[in-house]
Structure formats: structure tokens, C-alpha cells
C-alpha positions, 0 to 999 in steps of 0.5 A: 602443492595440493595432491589428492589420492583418488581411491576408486572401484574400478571395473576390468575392461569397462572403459566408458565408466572407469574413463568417466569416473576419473575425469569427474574425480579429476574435476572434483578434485580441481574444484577443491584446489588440488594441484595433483590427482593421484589414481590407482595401478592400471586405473583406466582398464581395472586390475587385473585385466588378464589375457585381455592384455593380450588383445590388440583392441584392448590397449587401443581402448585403454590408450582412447581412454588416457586420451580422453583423460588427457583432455579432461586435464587442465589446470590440474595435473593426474598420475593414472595407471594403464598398460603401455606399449613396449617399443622395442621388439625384445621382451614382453609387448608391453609395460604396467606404466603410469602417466604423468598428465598436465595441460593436457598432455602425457609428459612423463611415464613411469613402467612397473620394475618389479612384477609380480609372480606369485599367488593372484599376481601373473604380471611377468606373464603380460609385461617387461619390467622397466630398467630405467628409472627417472624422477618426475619434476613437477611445480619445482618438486622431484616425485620418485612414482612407483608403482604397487611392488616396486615398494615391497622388496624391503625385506629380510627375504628380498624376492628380487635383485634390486628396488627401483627407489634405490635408483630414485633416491640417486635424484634427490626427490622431495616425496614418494608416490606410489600407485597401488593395486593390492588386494586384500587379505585379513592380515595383509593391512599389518604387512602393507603399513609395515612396508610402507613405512619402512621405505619412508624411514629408509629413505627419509621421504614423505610417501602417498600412496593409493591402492584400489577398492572394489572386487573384481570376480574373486579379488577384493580390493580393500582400500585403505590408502596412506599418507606417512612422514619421512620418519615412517609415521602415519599421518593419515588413511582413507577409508577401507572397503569404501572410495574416498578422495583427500586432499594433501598439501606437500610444502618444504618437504612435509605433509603440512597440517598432520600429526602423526597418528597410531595404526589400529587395525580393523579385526580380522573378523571385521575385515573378512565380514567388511570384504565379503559384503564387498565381493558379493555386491561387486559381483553382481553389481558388475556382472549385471545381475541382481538377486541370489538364490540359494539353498537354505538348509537351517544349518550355519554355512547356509544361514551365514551367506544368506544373511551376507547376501541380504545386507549386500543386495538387499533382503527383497531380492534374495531368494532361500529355497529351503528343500527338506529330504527324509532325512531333514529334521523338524528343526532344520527347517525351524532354523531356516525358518527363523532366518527368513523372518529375521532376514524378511528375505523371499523363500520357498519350501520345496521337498526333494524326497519324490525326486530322490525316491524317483532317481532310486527307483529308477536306478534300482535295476542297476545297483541290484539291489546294493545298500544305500550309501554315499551314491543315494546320499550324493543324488539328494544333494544333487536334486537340491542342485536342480532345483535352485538351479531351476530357479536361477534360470527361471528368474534370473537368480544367481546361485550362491555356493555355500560351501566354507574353506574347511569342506573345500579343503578336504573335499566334504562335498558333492560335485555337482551338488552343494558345491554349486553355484556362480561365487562361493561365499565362504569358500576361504572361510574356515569353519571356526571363522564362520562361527565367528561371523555368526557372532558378528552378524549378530552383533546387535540382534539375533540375526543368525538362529542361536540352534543353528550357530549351537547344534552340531553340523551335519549334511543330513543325506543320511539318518543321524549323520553329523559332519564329525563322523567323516571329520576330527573336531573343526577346531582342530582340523582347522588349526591343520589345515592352516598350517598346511594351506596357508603356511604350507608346512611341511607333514613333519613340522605339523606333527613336530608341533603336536598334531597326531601324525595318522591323523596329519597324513590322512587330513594332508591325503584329502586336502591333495585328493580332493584337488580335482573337485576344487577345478570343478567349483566356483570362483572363490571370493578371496579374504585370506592370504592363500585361497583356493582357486587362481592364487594356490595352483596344484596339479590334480594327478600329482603323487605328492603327500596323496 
């Protein structure tokens, strides 16, 4: 038996290109002898669909499309995922299934037993677990098909009761195949080889198994599907943050033809440069857009995403308005100038000094007088704000927000202002981590200016303001904010392990008070294993360590 692992870039609730995409995979795939073709978790619809699940015209769509797939699939048989409907009255309206299709026809479908309920995942919000479980029997072979988490509670921590291969494996299957919608994070490829060949080696059967590739808003999907033996050893990998499609031949209960290979992963900083290409691209690609605008301040948040912007969307079609206050230095606008030549990327220079003079003056009768502070240092960040935003509705542009993970964190920003935009780039990037990205960008030649990777941050609202005035050292900060955000610890073990507690306790008040800014900001495009935004879920008037 010849199977292929279909690795594809889907697009959520767009069902003419993501049905036409499978058929042709589907042909590909038969001309090339396959005799299985394997597609991803809710394939035809795009993970994850959300409340368009809760949309009767929405899962008419996706069963139209299953029907088209059908048709297309003769001589060759597909697993390809979609929502179906529950037929009992009791419990959710509907199941995270996969289709089984040969000559035409769904002859078997296997429903998702596991959801999860955590971090980007809400599925128990839309769908019933499944509590049956069966084989599928196909050229004389018995498949156990999963699909995505019904694989992962192979713990120490099992975060459910049961796992459907514990039933599966009751039926005497020949391999293992599981369907996959599992995003990305930097460290989530050590955690997703480890769990799959576990189950491998504990069930003694060789596994395939696909995941998507592609993002979708501020999910990336990052690829990187795998074929292991029955003693838990990679035999092979698709490709990461591209679609890719191979071909497998399964015979007396062996993958034929590969040897085991070593797991070397991709580094970290690789992987978050790889996928935040990736989400740029995808957003606009599937947003309909494509040209960015953004603010270009010669400092390195701003250097970085304008570079990222360009490799993902071309150089000619991304806009840096670089917009000097009386506060700018002669070298910040040197740096931002240097970018743009290194770049060949378009730019204006647009001085925001008589916007923010006319605003002072005009509010002068009302602050009577009161000396300049953050309220003068706000409206200049907001002045920038109108400006790229005039751009964007002007000609079409897409504002990138620049913000990285550290200012969201701690709220070191203005609504309104720099915290604009339609995607944050950097919003899950730590400071440090941004550093390193300047590095990787400059990999092979000066990209990123060297003064803007060396000088010290600073906003420029202010005379001589540098971020270290309002902040500790990032390299400290961001070992905190680590251990609060990603690995929320406790204030007490955070001081256990040497942090200044005074210090501690005010970094952990900024991070819950500046929650209500972070509702108020853009989606953030997702590398870490805890981002802000729909996977970290925190109330804006809680008591709680604020």
C-alpha cells in the first residue's frame, strides 16, 4: 500500500480553493501510484473555523465540499478532515471527524475523542467528543486514525481519562495515521517528536502523521509532518513552513525503503524568523491585501519588522514613513535611512513637530498651564498614529504594529499610538529574542543598521528618554516575564530563584494592569508557547497580584 501525507496551507471558510486544492492533490498524488492520500484536521473548512461552526450555511459548505472530494476520488482512496454532524439530539450539534473516501464514496468516519480546551484550542465549545471507536480496513490492512490530541495523552500529566488507541489497539491494527492541526511554537516541535514516538513505541505500530501548514490570522501552522517505525524512530519529515507532499509504501507492517534518521531540530530563533515570514505572508495573502505601512523610527523593533515585511511581501510594496518629532535624533532618522537603502523599500519622511505643536496649543487653555508629561509624550505617538494610518486608507496599506512582547507585557506603550495596527509582528517576541533576530537577519550581510541593533532603546517622546528609565535591563526583565507568562509561576518562586522581590512584585503589577491595553491591540501573530491574545485569557478588573 502506497500512502502520501498531503501537507497543505488552507484558508478558514474558503471552500472553492481549499476543495480545489485537495482534488488536485488528490490527482497528483494518484498519478504518482499512491493508493492513500492523507489531508490534515478540518481540511476542507481551515483550523480553526470558530463560531463559523455555529453557522448552518457553514457545514452545508463543508459537506458540498466532502461531496465534491468524493467525486474527485476514484482509484485512490483520501482521509480528509471536516466538522460533521451529531445525530443525536443529546450533546454538541457536531463532531471534529475524518472521512475515509474510496470509489467515490465516505465509507467510514472517525470523530475526534479528545478536544482540546486550552490555550488557542476552544473545541469543546463546538463539538462532542466521540466514545466509539473502530478501525478502518482498507486493501486487507486495519488503520487505527486519529486525529491531532487523540495522540497527545501519553503523559505523566494525562489531561484526560482515557485515549482512544487504547481501544484501537483491542483491534489488532497494522499502522497508525493521525490527522493534525497543531500549531506552532518555538519549542512545540521537541514536545510534538516526543509524543509521537511514544505512541509508536508503545503501541509497537508504525505512525504517519500529517499536520497543516499555513497561518491563519494569528496562528501559524508550521508543517513538519512525520513518518516513525514501530519502535518509535523517525524515519522521515516534511518540510517545515512550506506544503509538501510524499509518498510512503506500507507492506508486512513496515514503512519499506527508510532508515531510521536523527531528530535535529531547526533553532529557535530560525523557527520564529521561519514562521513570522510565514504569518506576515499568510495574513495578507488571505486578507486580500498586499502592501504594509508602517512607522520606521531607526530604532530596532521597527527595523526588524520592516525587514521581515519586506522578505515576506516584497521590498516594492512595503512602505516605512519615517516621522521625526523634536525629540528625534539626528541618527535615528540616519538609522531608518540606512534600513531603507539596505531594504530598497519605498519611505516617506513626514515631521510630526506642528502636529503636536497645534494639539499642545490647542489643549493649552485646558491644562493651564501643567508641565509636559507623559499626556504631551502620548499625543506625539498618536500624531505618528494618523499619519500611517492616513496612509493606509489613502492607498490601501496595511499598518503594521511594531510593538515586541516585552512593551505588551508591561504595558510600555500608547493606545492609540505606537500600539496600532492590523497584525503585530513582534508582539510574542521578547526583546532579547528581537536582538537575536537582527543578528539572523544579518546573517549574510548588513540588513538591520549595526547603531540600531547597539544604541540604546529609546521612544524619543521625551528629551534624552531611554526605555531604561521607566524599566530594569531587558535581560533581566525578560527572564521575569518568562517565568511569569510563559511558565506562570508563582511571585514566590520567582523571588525563590534570585529575582529582587520589589522588583518581582512591580514587573507581575504592570504585566496585570496593562491587560486592558492589550484587549485594545491588534492580533498578535503566535511563536511562543503562551502569547498574548486568544491563547492567554485574563480578566481586566481582577484584584489578583495588581
Amino acid at each position: 500500500m502506497k500512502i502520501a501525507l498531503a501537507q497543505l496551507n488552507y484558508h478558514i471558510g474558503n471552500f472553492e480553493s481549499n476543495t480545489r486544492k485537495i482534488i488536485h492533490t488528490i490527482q497528483k498524488a494518484k498519478e504518482q501510484g499512491a493508493d492513500l492520500v492523507v489531508f490534515a484536521e478540518l481540511a476542507v473548512c481551515g483550523y480553526p473555523p470558530r463560531d463559523f461552526l455555529e453557522f448552518t450555511e457553514f457545514i452545508e459548505l463543508c459537506e458540498g465540499s466532502v461531496k465534491q472530494i468524493a467525486e474527485a476520488c476514484k482509484g485512490i482512496a483520501c482521509i480528509v478532515g471536516t466538522p460533521t454532524r451529531n445525530p443525536r439530539i443529546e450533546g454538541k450539534d457536531l463532531f471534529n471527524s475524518a472521512c475515509f473516501i474510496e470509489e467515490g464514496k465516505i465509507t467510514a468516519i472517525v470523530n475526534k475523542a479528545l478536544l482540546p480546551t486550552y490555550d488557542v484550542f476552544d473545541e469543546y465549545r463546538y463539538f462532542e467528543p466521540s466514545r466509539e471507536f473502530s478501525c478502518i480496513e482498507f486493501q486487507g490492512k486495519k488503520i487505527a486514525l486519529t486525529i491531532c490530541e487523540d495522540l497527545w495523552n501519553i503523559n505523566d500529566n494525562p489531561l484526560y481519562i482515557a485515549s482512544p488507541m487504547d481501544q484501537l489497539i483491542k483491534e489488532g491494527p497494522d499502522l497508525m495515521i493521525n490527522i493534525a492541526a497543531s500549531p506552532f511554537a518555538y519549542n512545540h516541535d521537541d514536545n510534538r517528536v516526543k509524543v509521537l514516538s511514544d505512541n509508536s513505541l508503545k503501541y509497537k505500530l508504525p505512525l504517519l502523521y500529517v499536520n497543516q501548514v499555513g497561518a491563519q490570522t494569528e496562528i501559524v501552522f508550521d508543517g513538519g509532518s512525520f513518518v516513525f517505525n514501530d519502535e518509535g524512530r523517525m524515519l522521515d519529515q516534511l518540510k517545515y513552513f512550506e506544503e509538501d507532499l510524499r509518498i510512503y509504501e506500507f507492506s508486512e507492517e513496515k514503512i519499506l525503503d527508510l532508515e531510521p534518521v536523527e531528530y535535529t531540530p531547526m533553532p529557535d530563533i530560525d523557527q520564529i524568523h521561519h514562521g513570522l515570514i510565514l504569518g506576515i505572508k499568510d495574513y495578507f495573502v488571505k486578507s486580500g491585501f498586499s502592501k504594509a505601512v508602517l512607522g520606521l523610527s531607526g530604532g530596532i523593533d521597527s527595523a526588524i519588522v520592516c525587514a521581515l515585511a519586506a522578505e515576506a511581501l516584497g521590498a516594492e510594496n512595503v512602505m516605512a514613513v519615517l516621522m521625526p518629532s523634536r525629540f528625534s535624533t539626528d541618527h535615528s532618522v540616519k538609522d531608518a535611512m540606512d534600513l531603507v537603502n539596505n531594504l530598497g523599500c519605498k519611505h516617506h519622511v513626514i515631521a510630526i513637530k506642528e502636529a503636536a505643536d497645534a494639539f499642545e496649543h490647542m489643549l493649552e487653555p485646558a491644562f493651564k498651564g501643567l508641565p509636559f508629561n507623559i499626556a504631551e509624550e502620548n499625543i506625539q505617538a498618536r500624531c505618528r498614529a494618523i499619519v500611517v494610518m492616513a496612509f493606509s486608507n489613502k492607498f490601501g496599506y496595511i499598518l503594521l504594529n511594531t510593538s515586541n512582547k516585552s512593551e505588551c507585557a508591561v504595558g510600555y506603550g500608547t493606545l492609540y499610538g505606537d500600539m496600532a495596527g492590523a497584525i503585530a509582528v513582534l508582539g510574542d517576541v521578547y526583546k532579547t529574542q528581537v536582538y537575536q533576530l537582527a543578528n539572523y537577519i544579518n546573517r549574510e550581510r548588513e540588513i538591520i543598521p549595526q547603531n540600531s541593533i547597539v544604541k540604546p532603546p529609546s521612544a524619543e517622546l521625551r528629551p534624552g528618554q531611554k526605555d531604561s528609565d521607566s524599566l530594569p535591563d531587558y535581560d533581566i526583565l525578560d527572564r521575569l516575564l518568562y517565568q511569569y507568562i510563559e511558565l506562570k509561576k508563582s511571585s514566590r518562586d520567582i523571588i525563590a530563584q534570585g529575582f529582587d522581590e520589589e522588583l518581582v512584585r512591580k514587573v507581575i503589577k504592570m504585566v496585570n494592569k496593562a491587560e486592558f491595553k492589550r484587549y485594545q491591540t491588534p492580533p498578535i501573530l503566535r511563536v511562543s508557547p503562551k502569547a498574548f491574545g486568544m491563547g492567554r485569557r485574563m480578566p481586566i478588573v481582577g484584584k489578583y497580584l495588581s
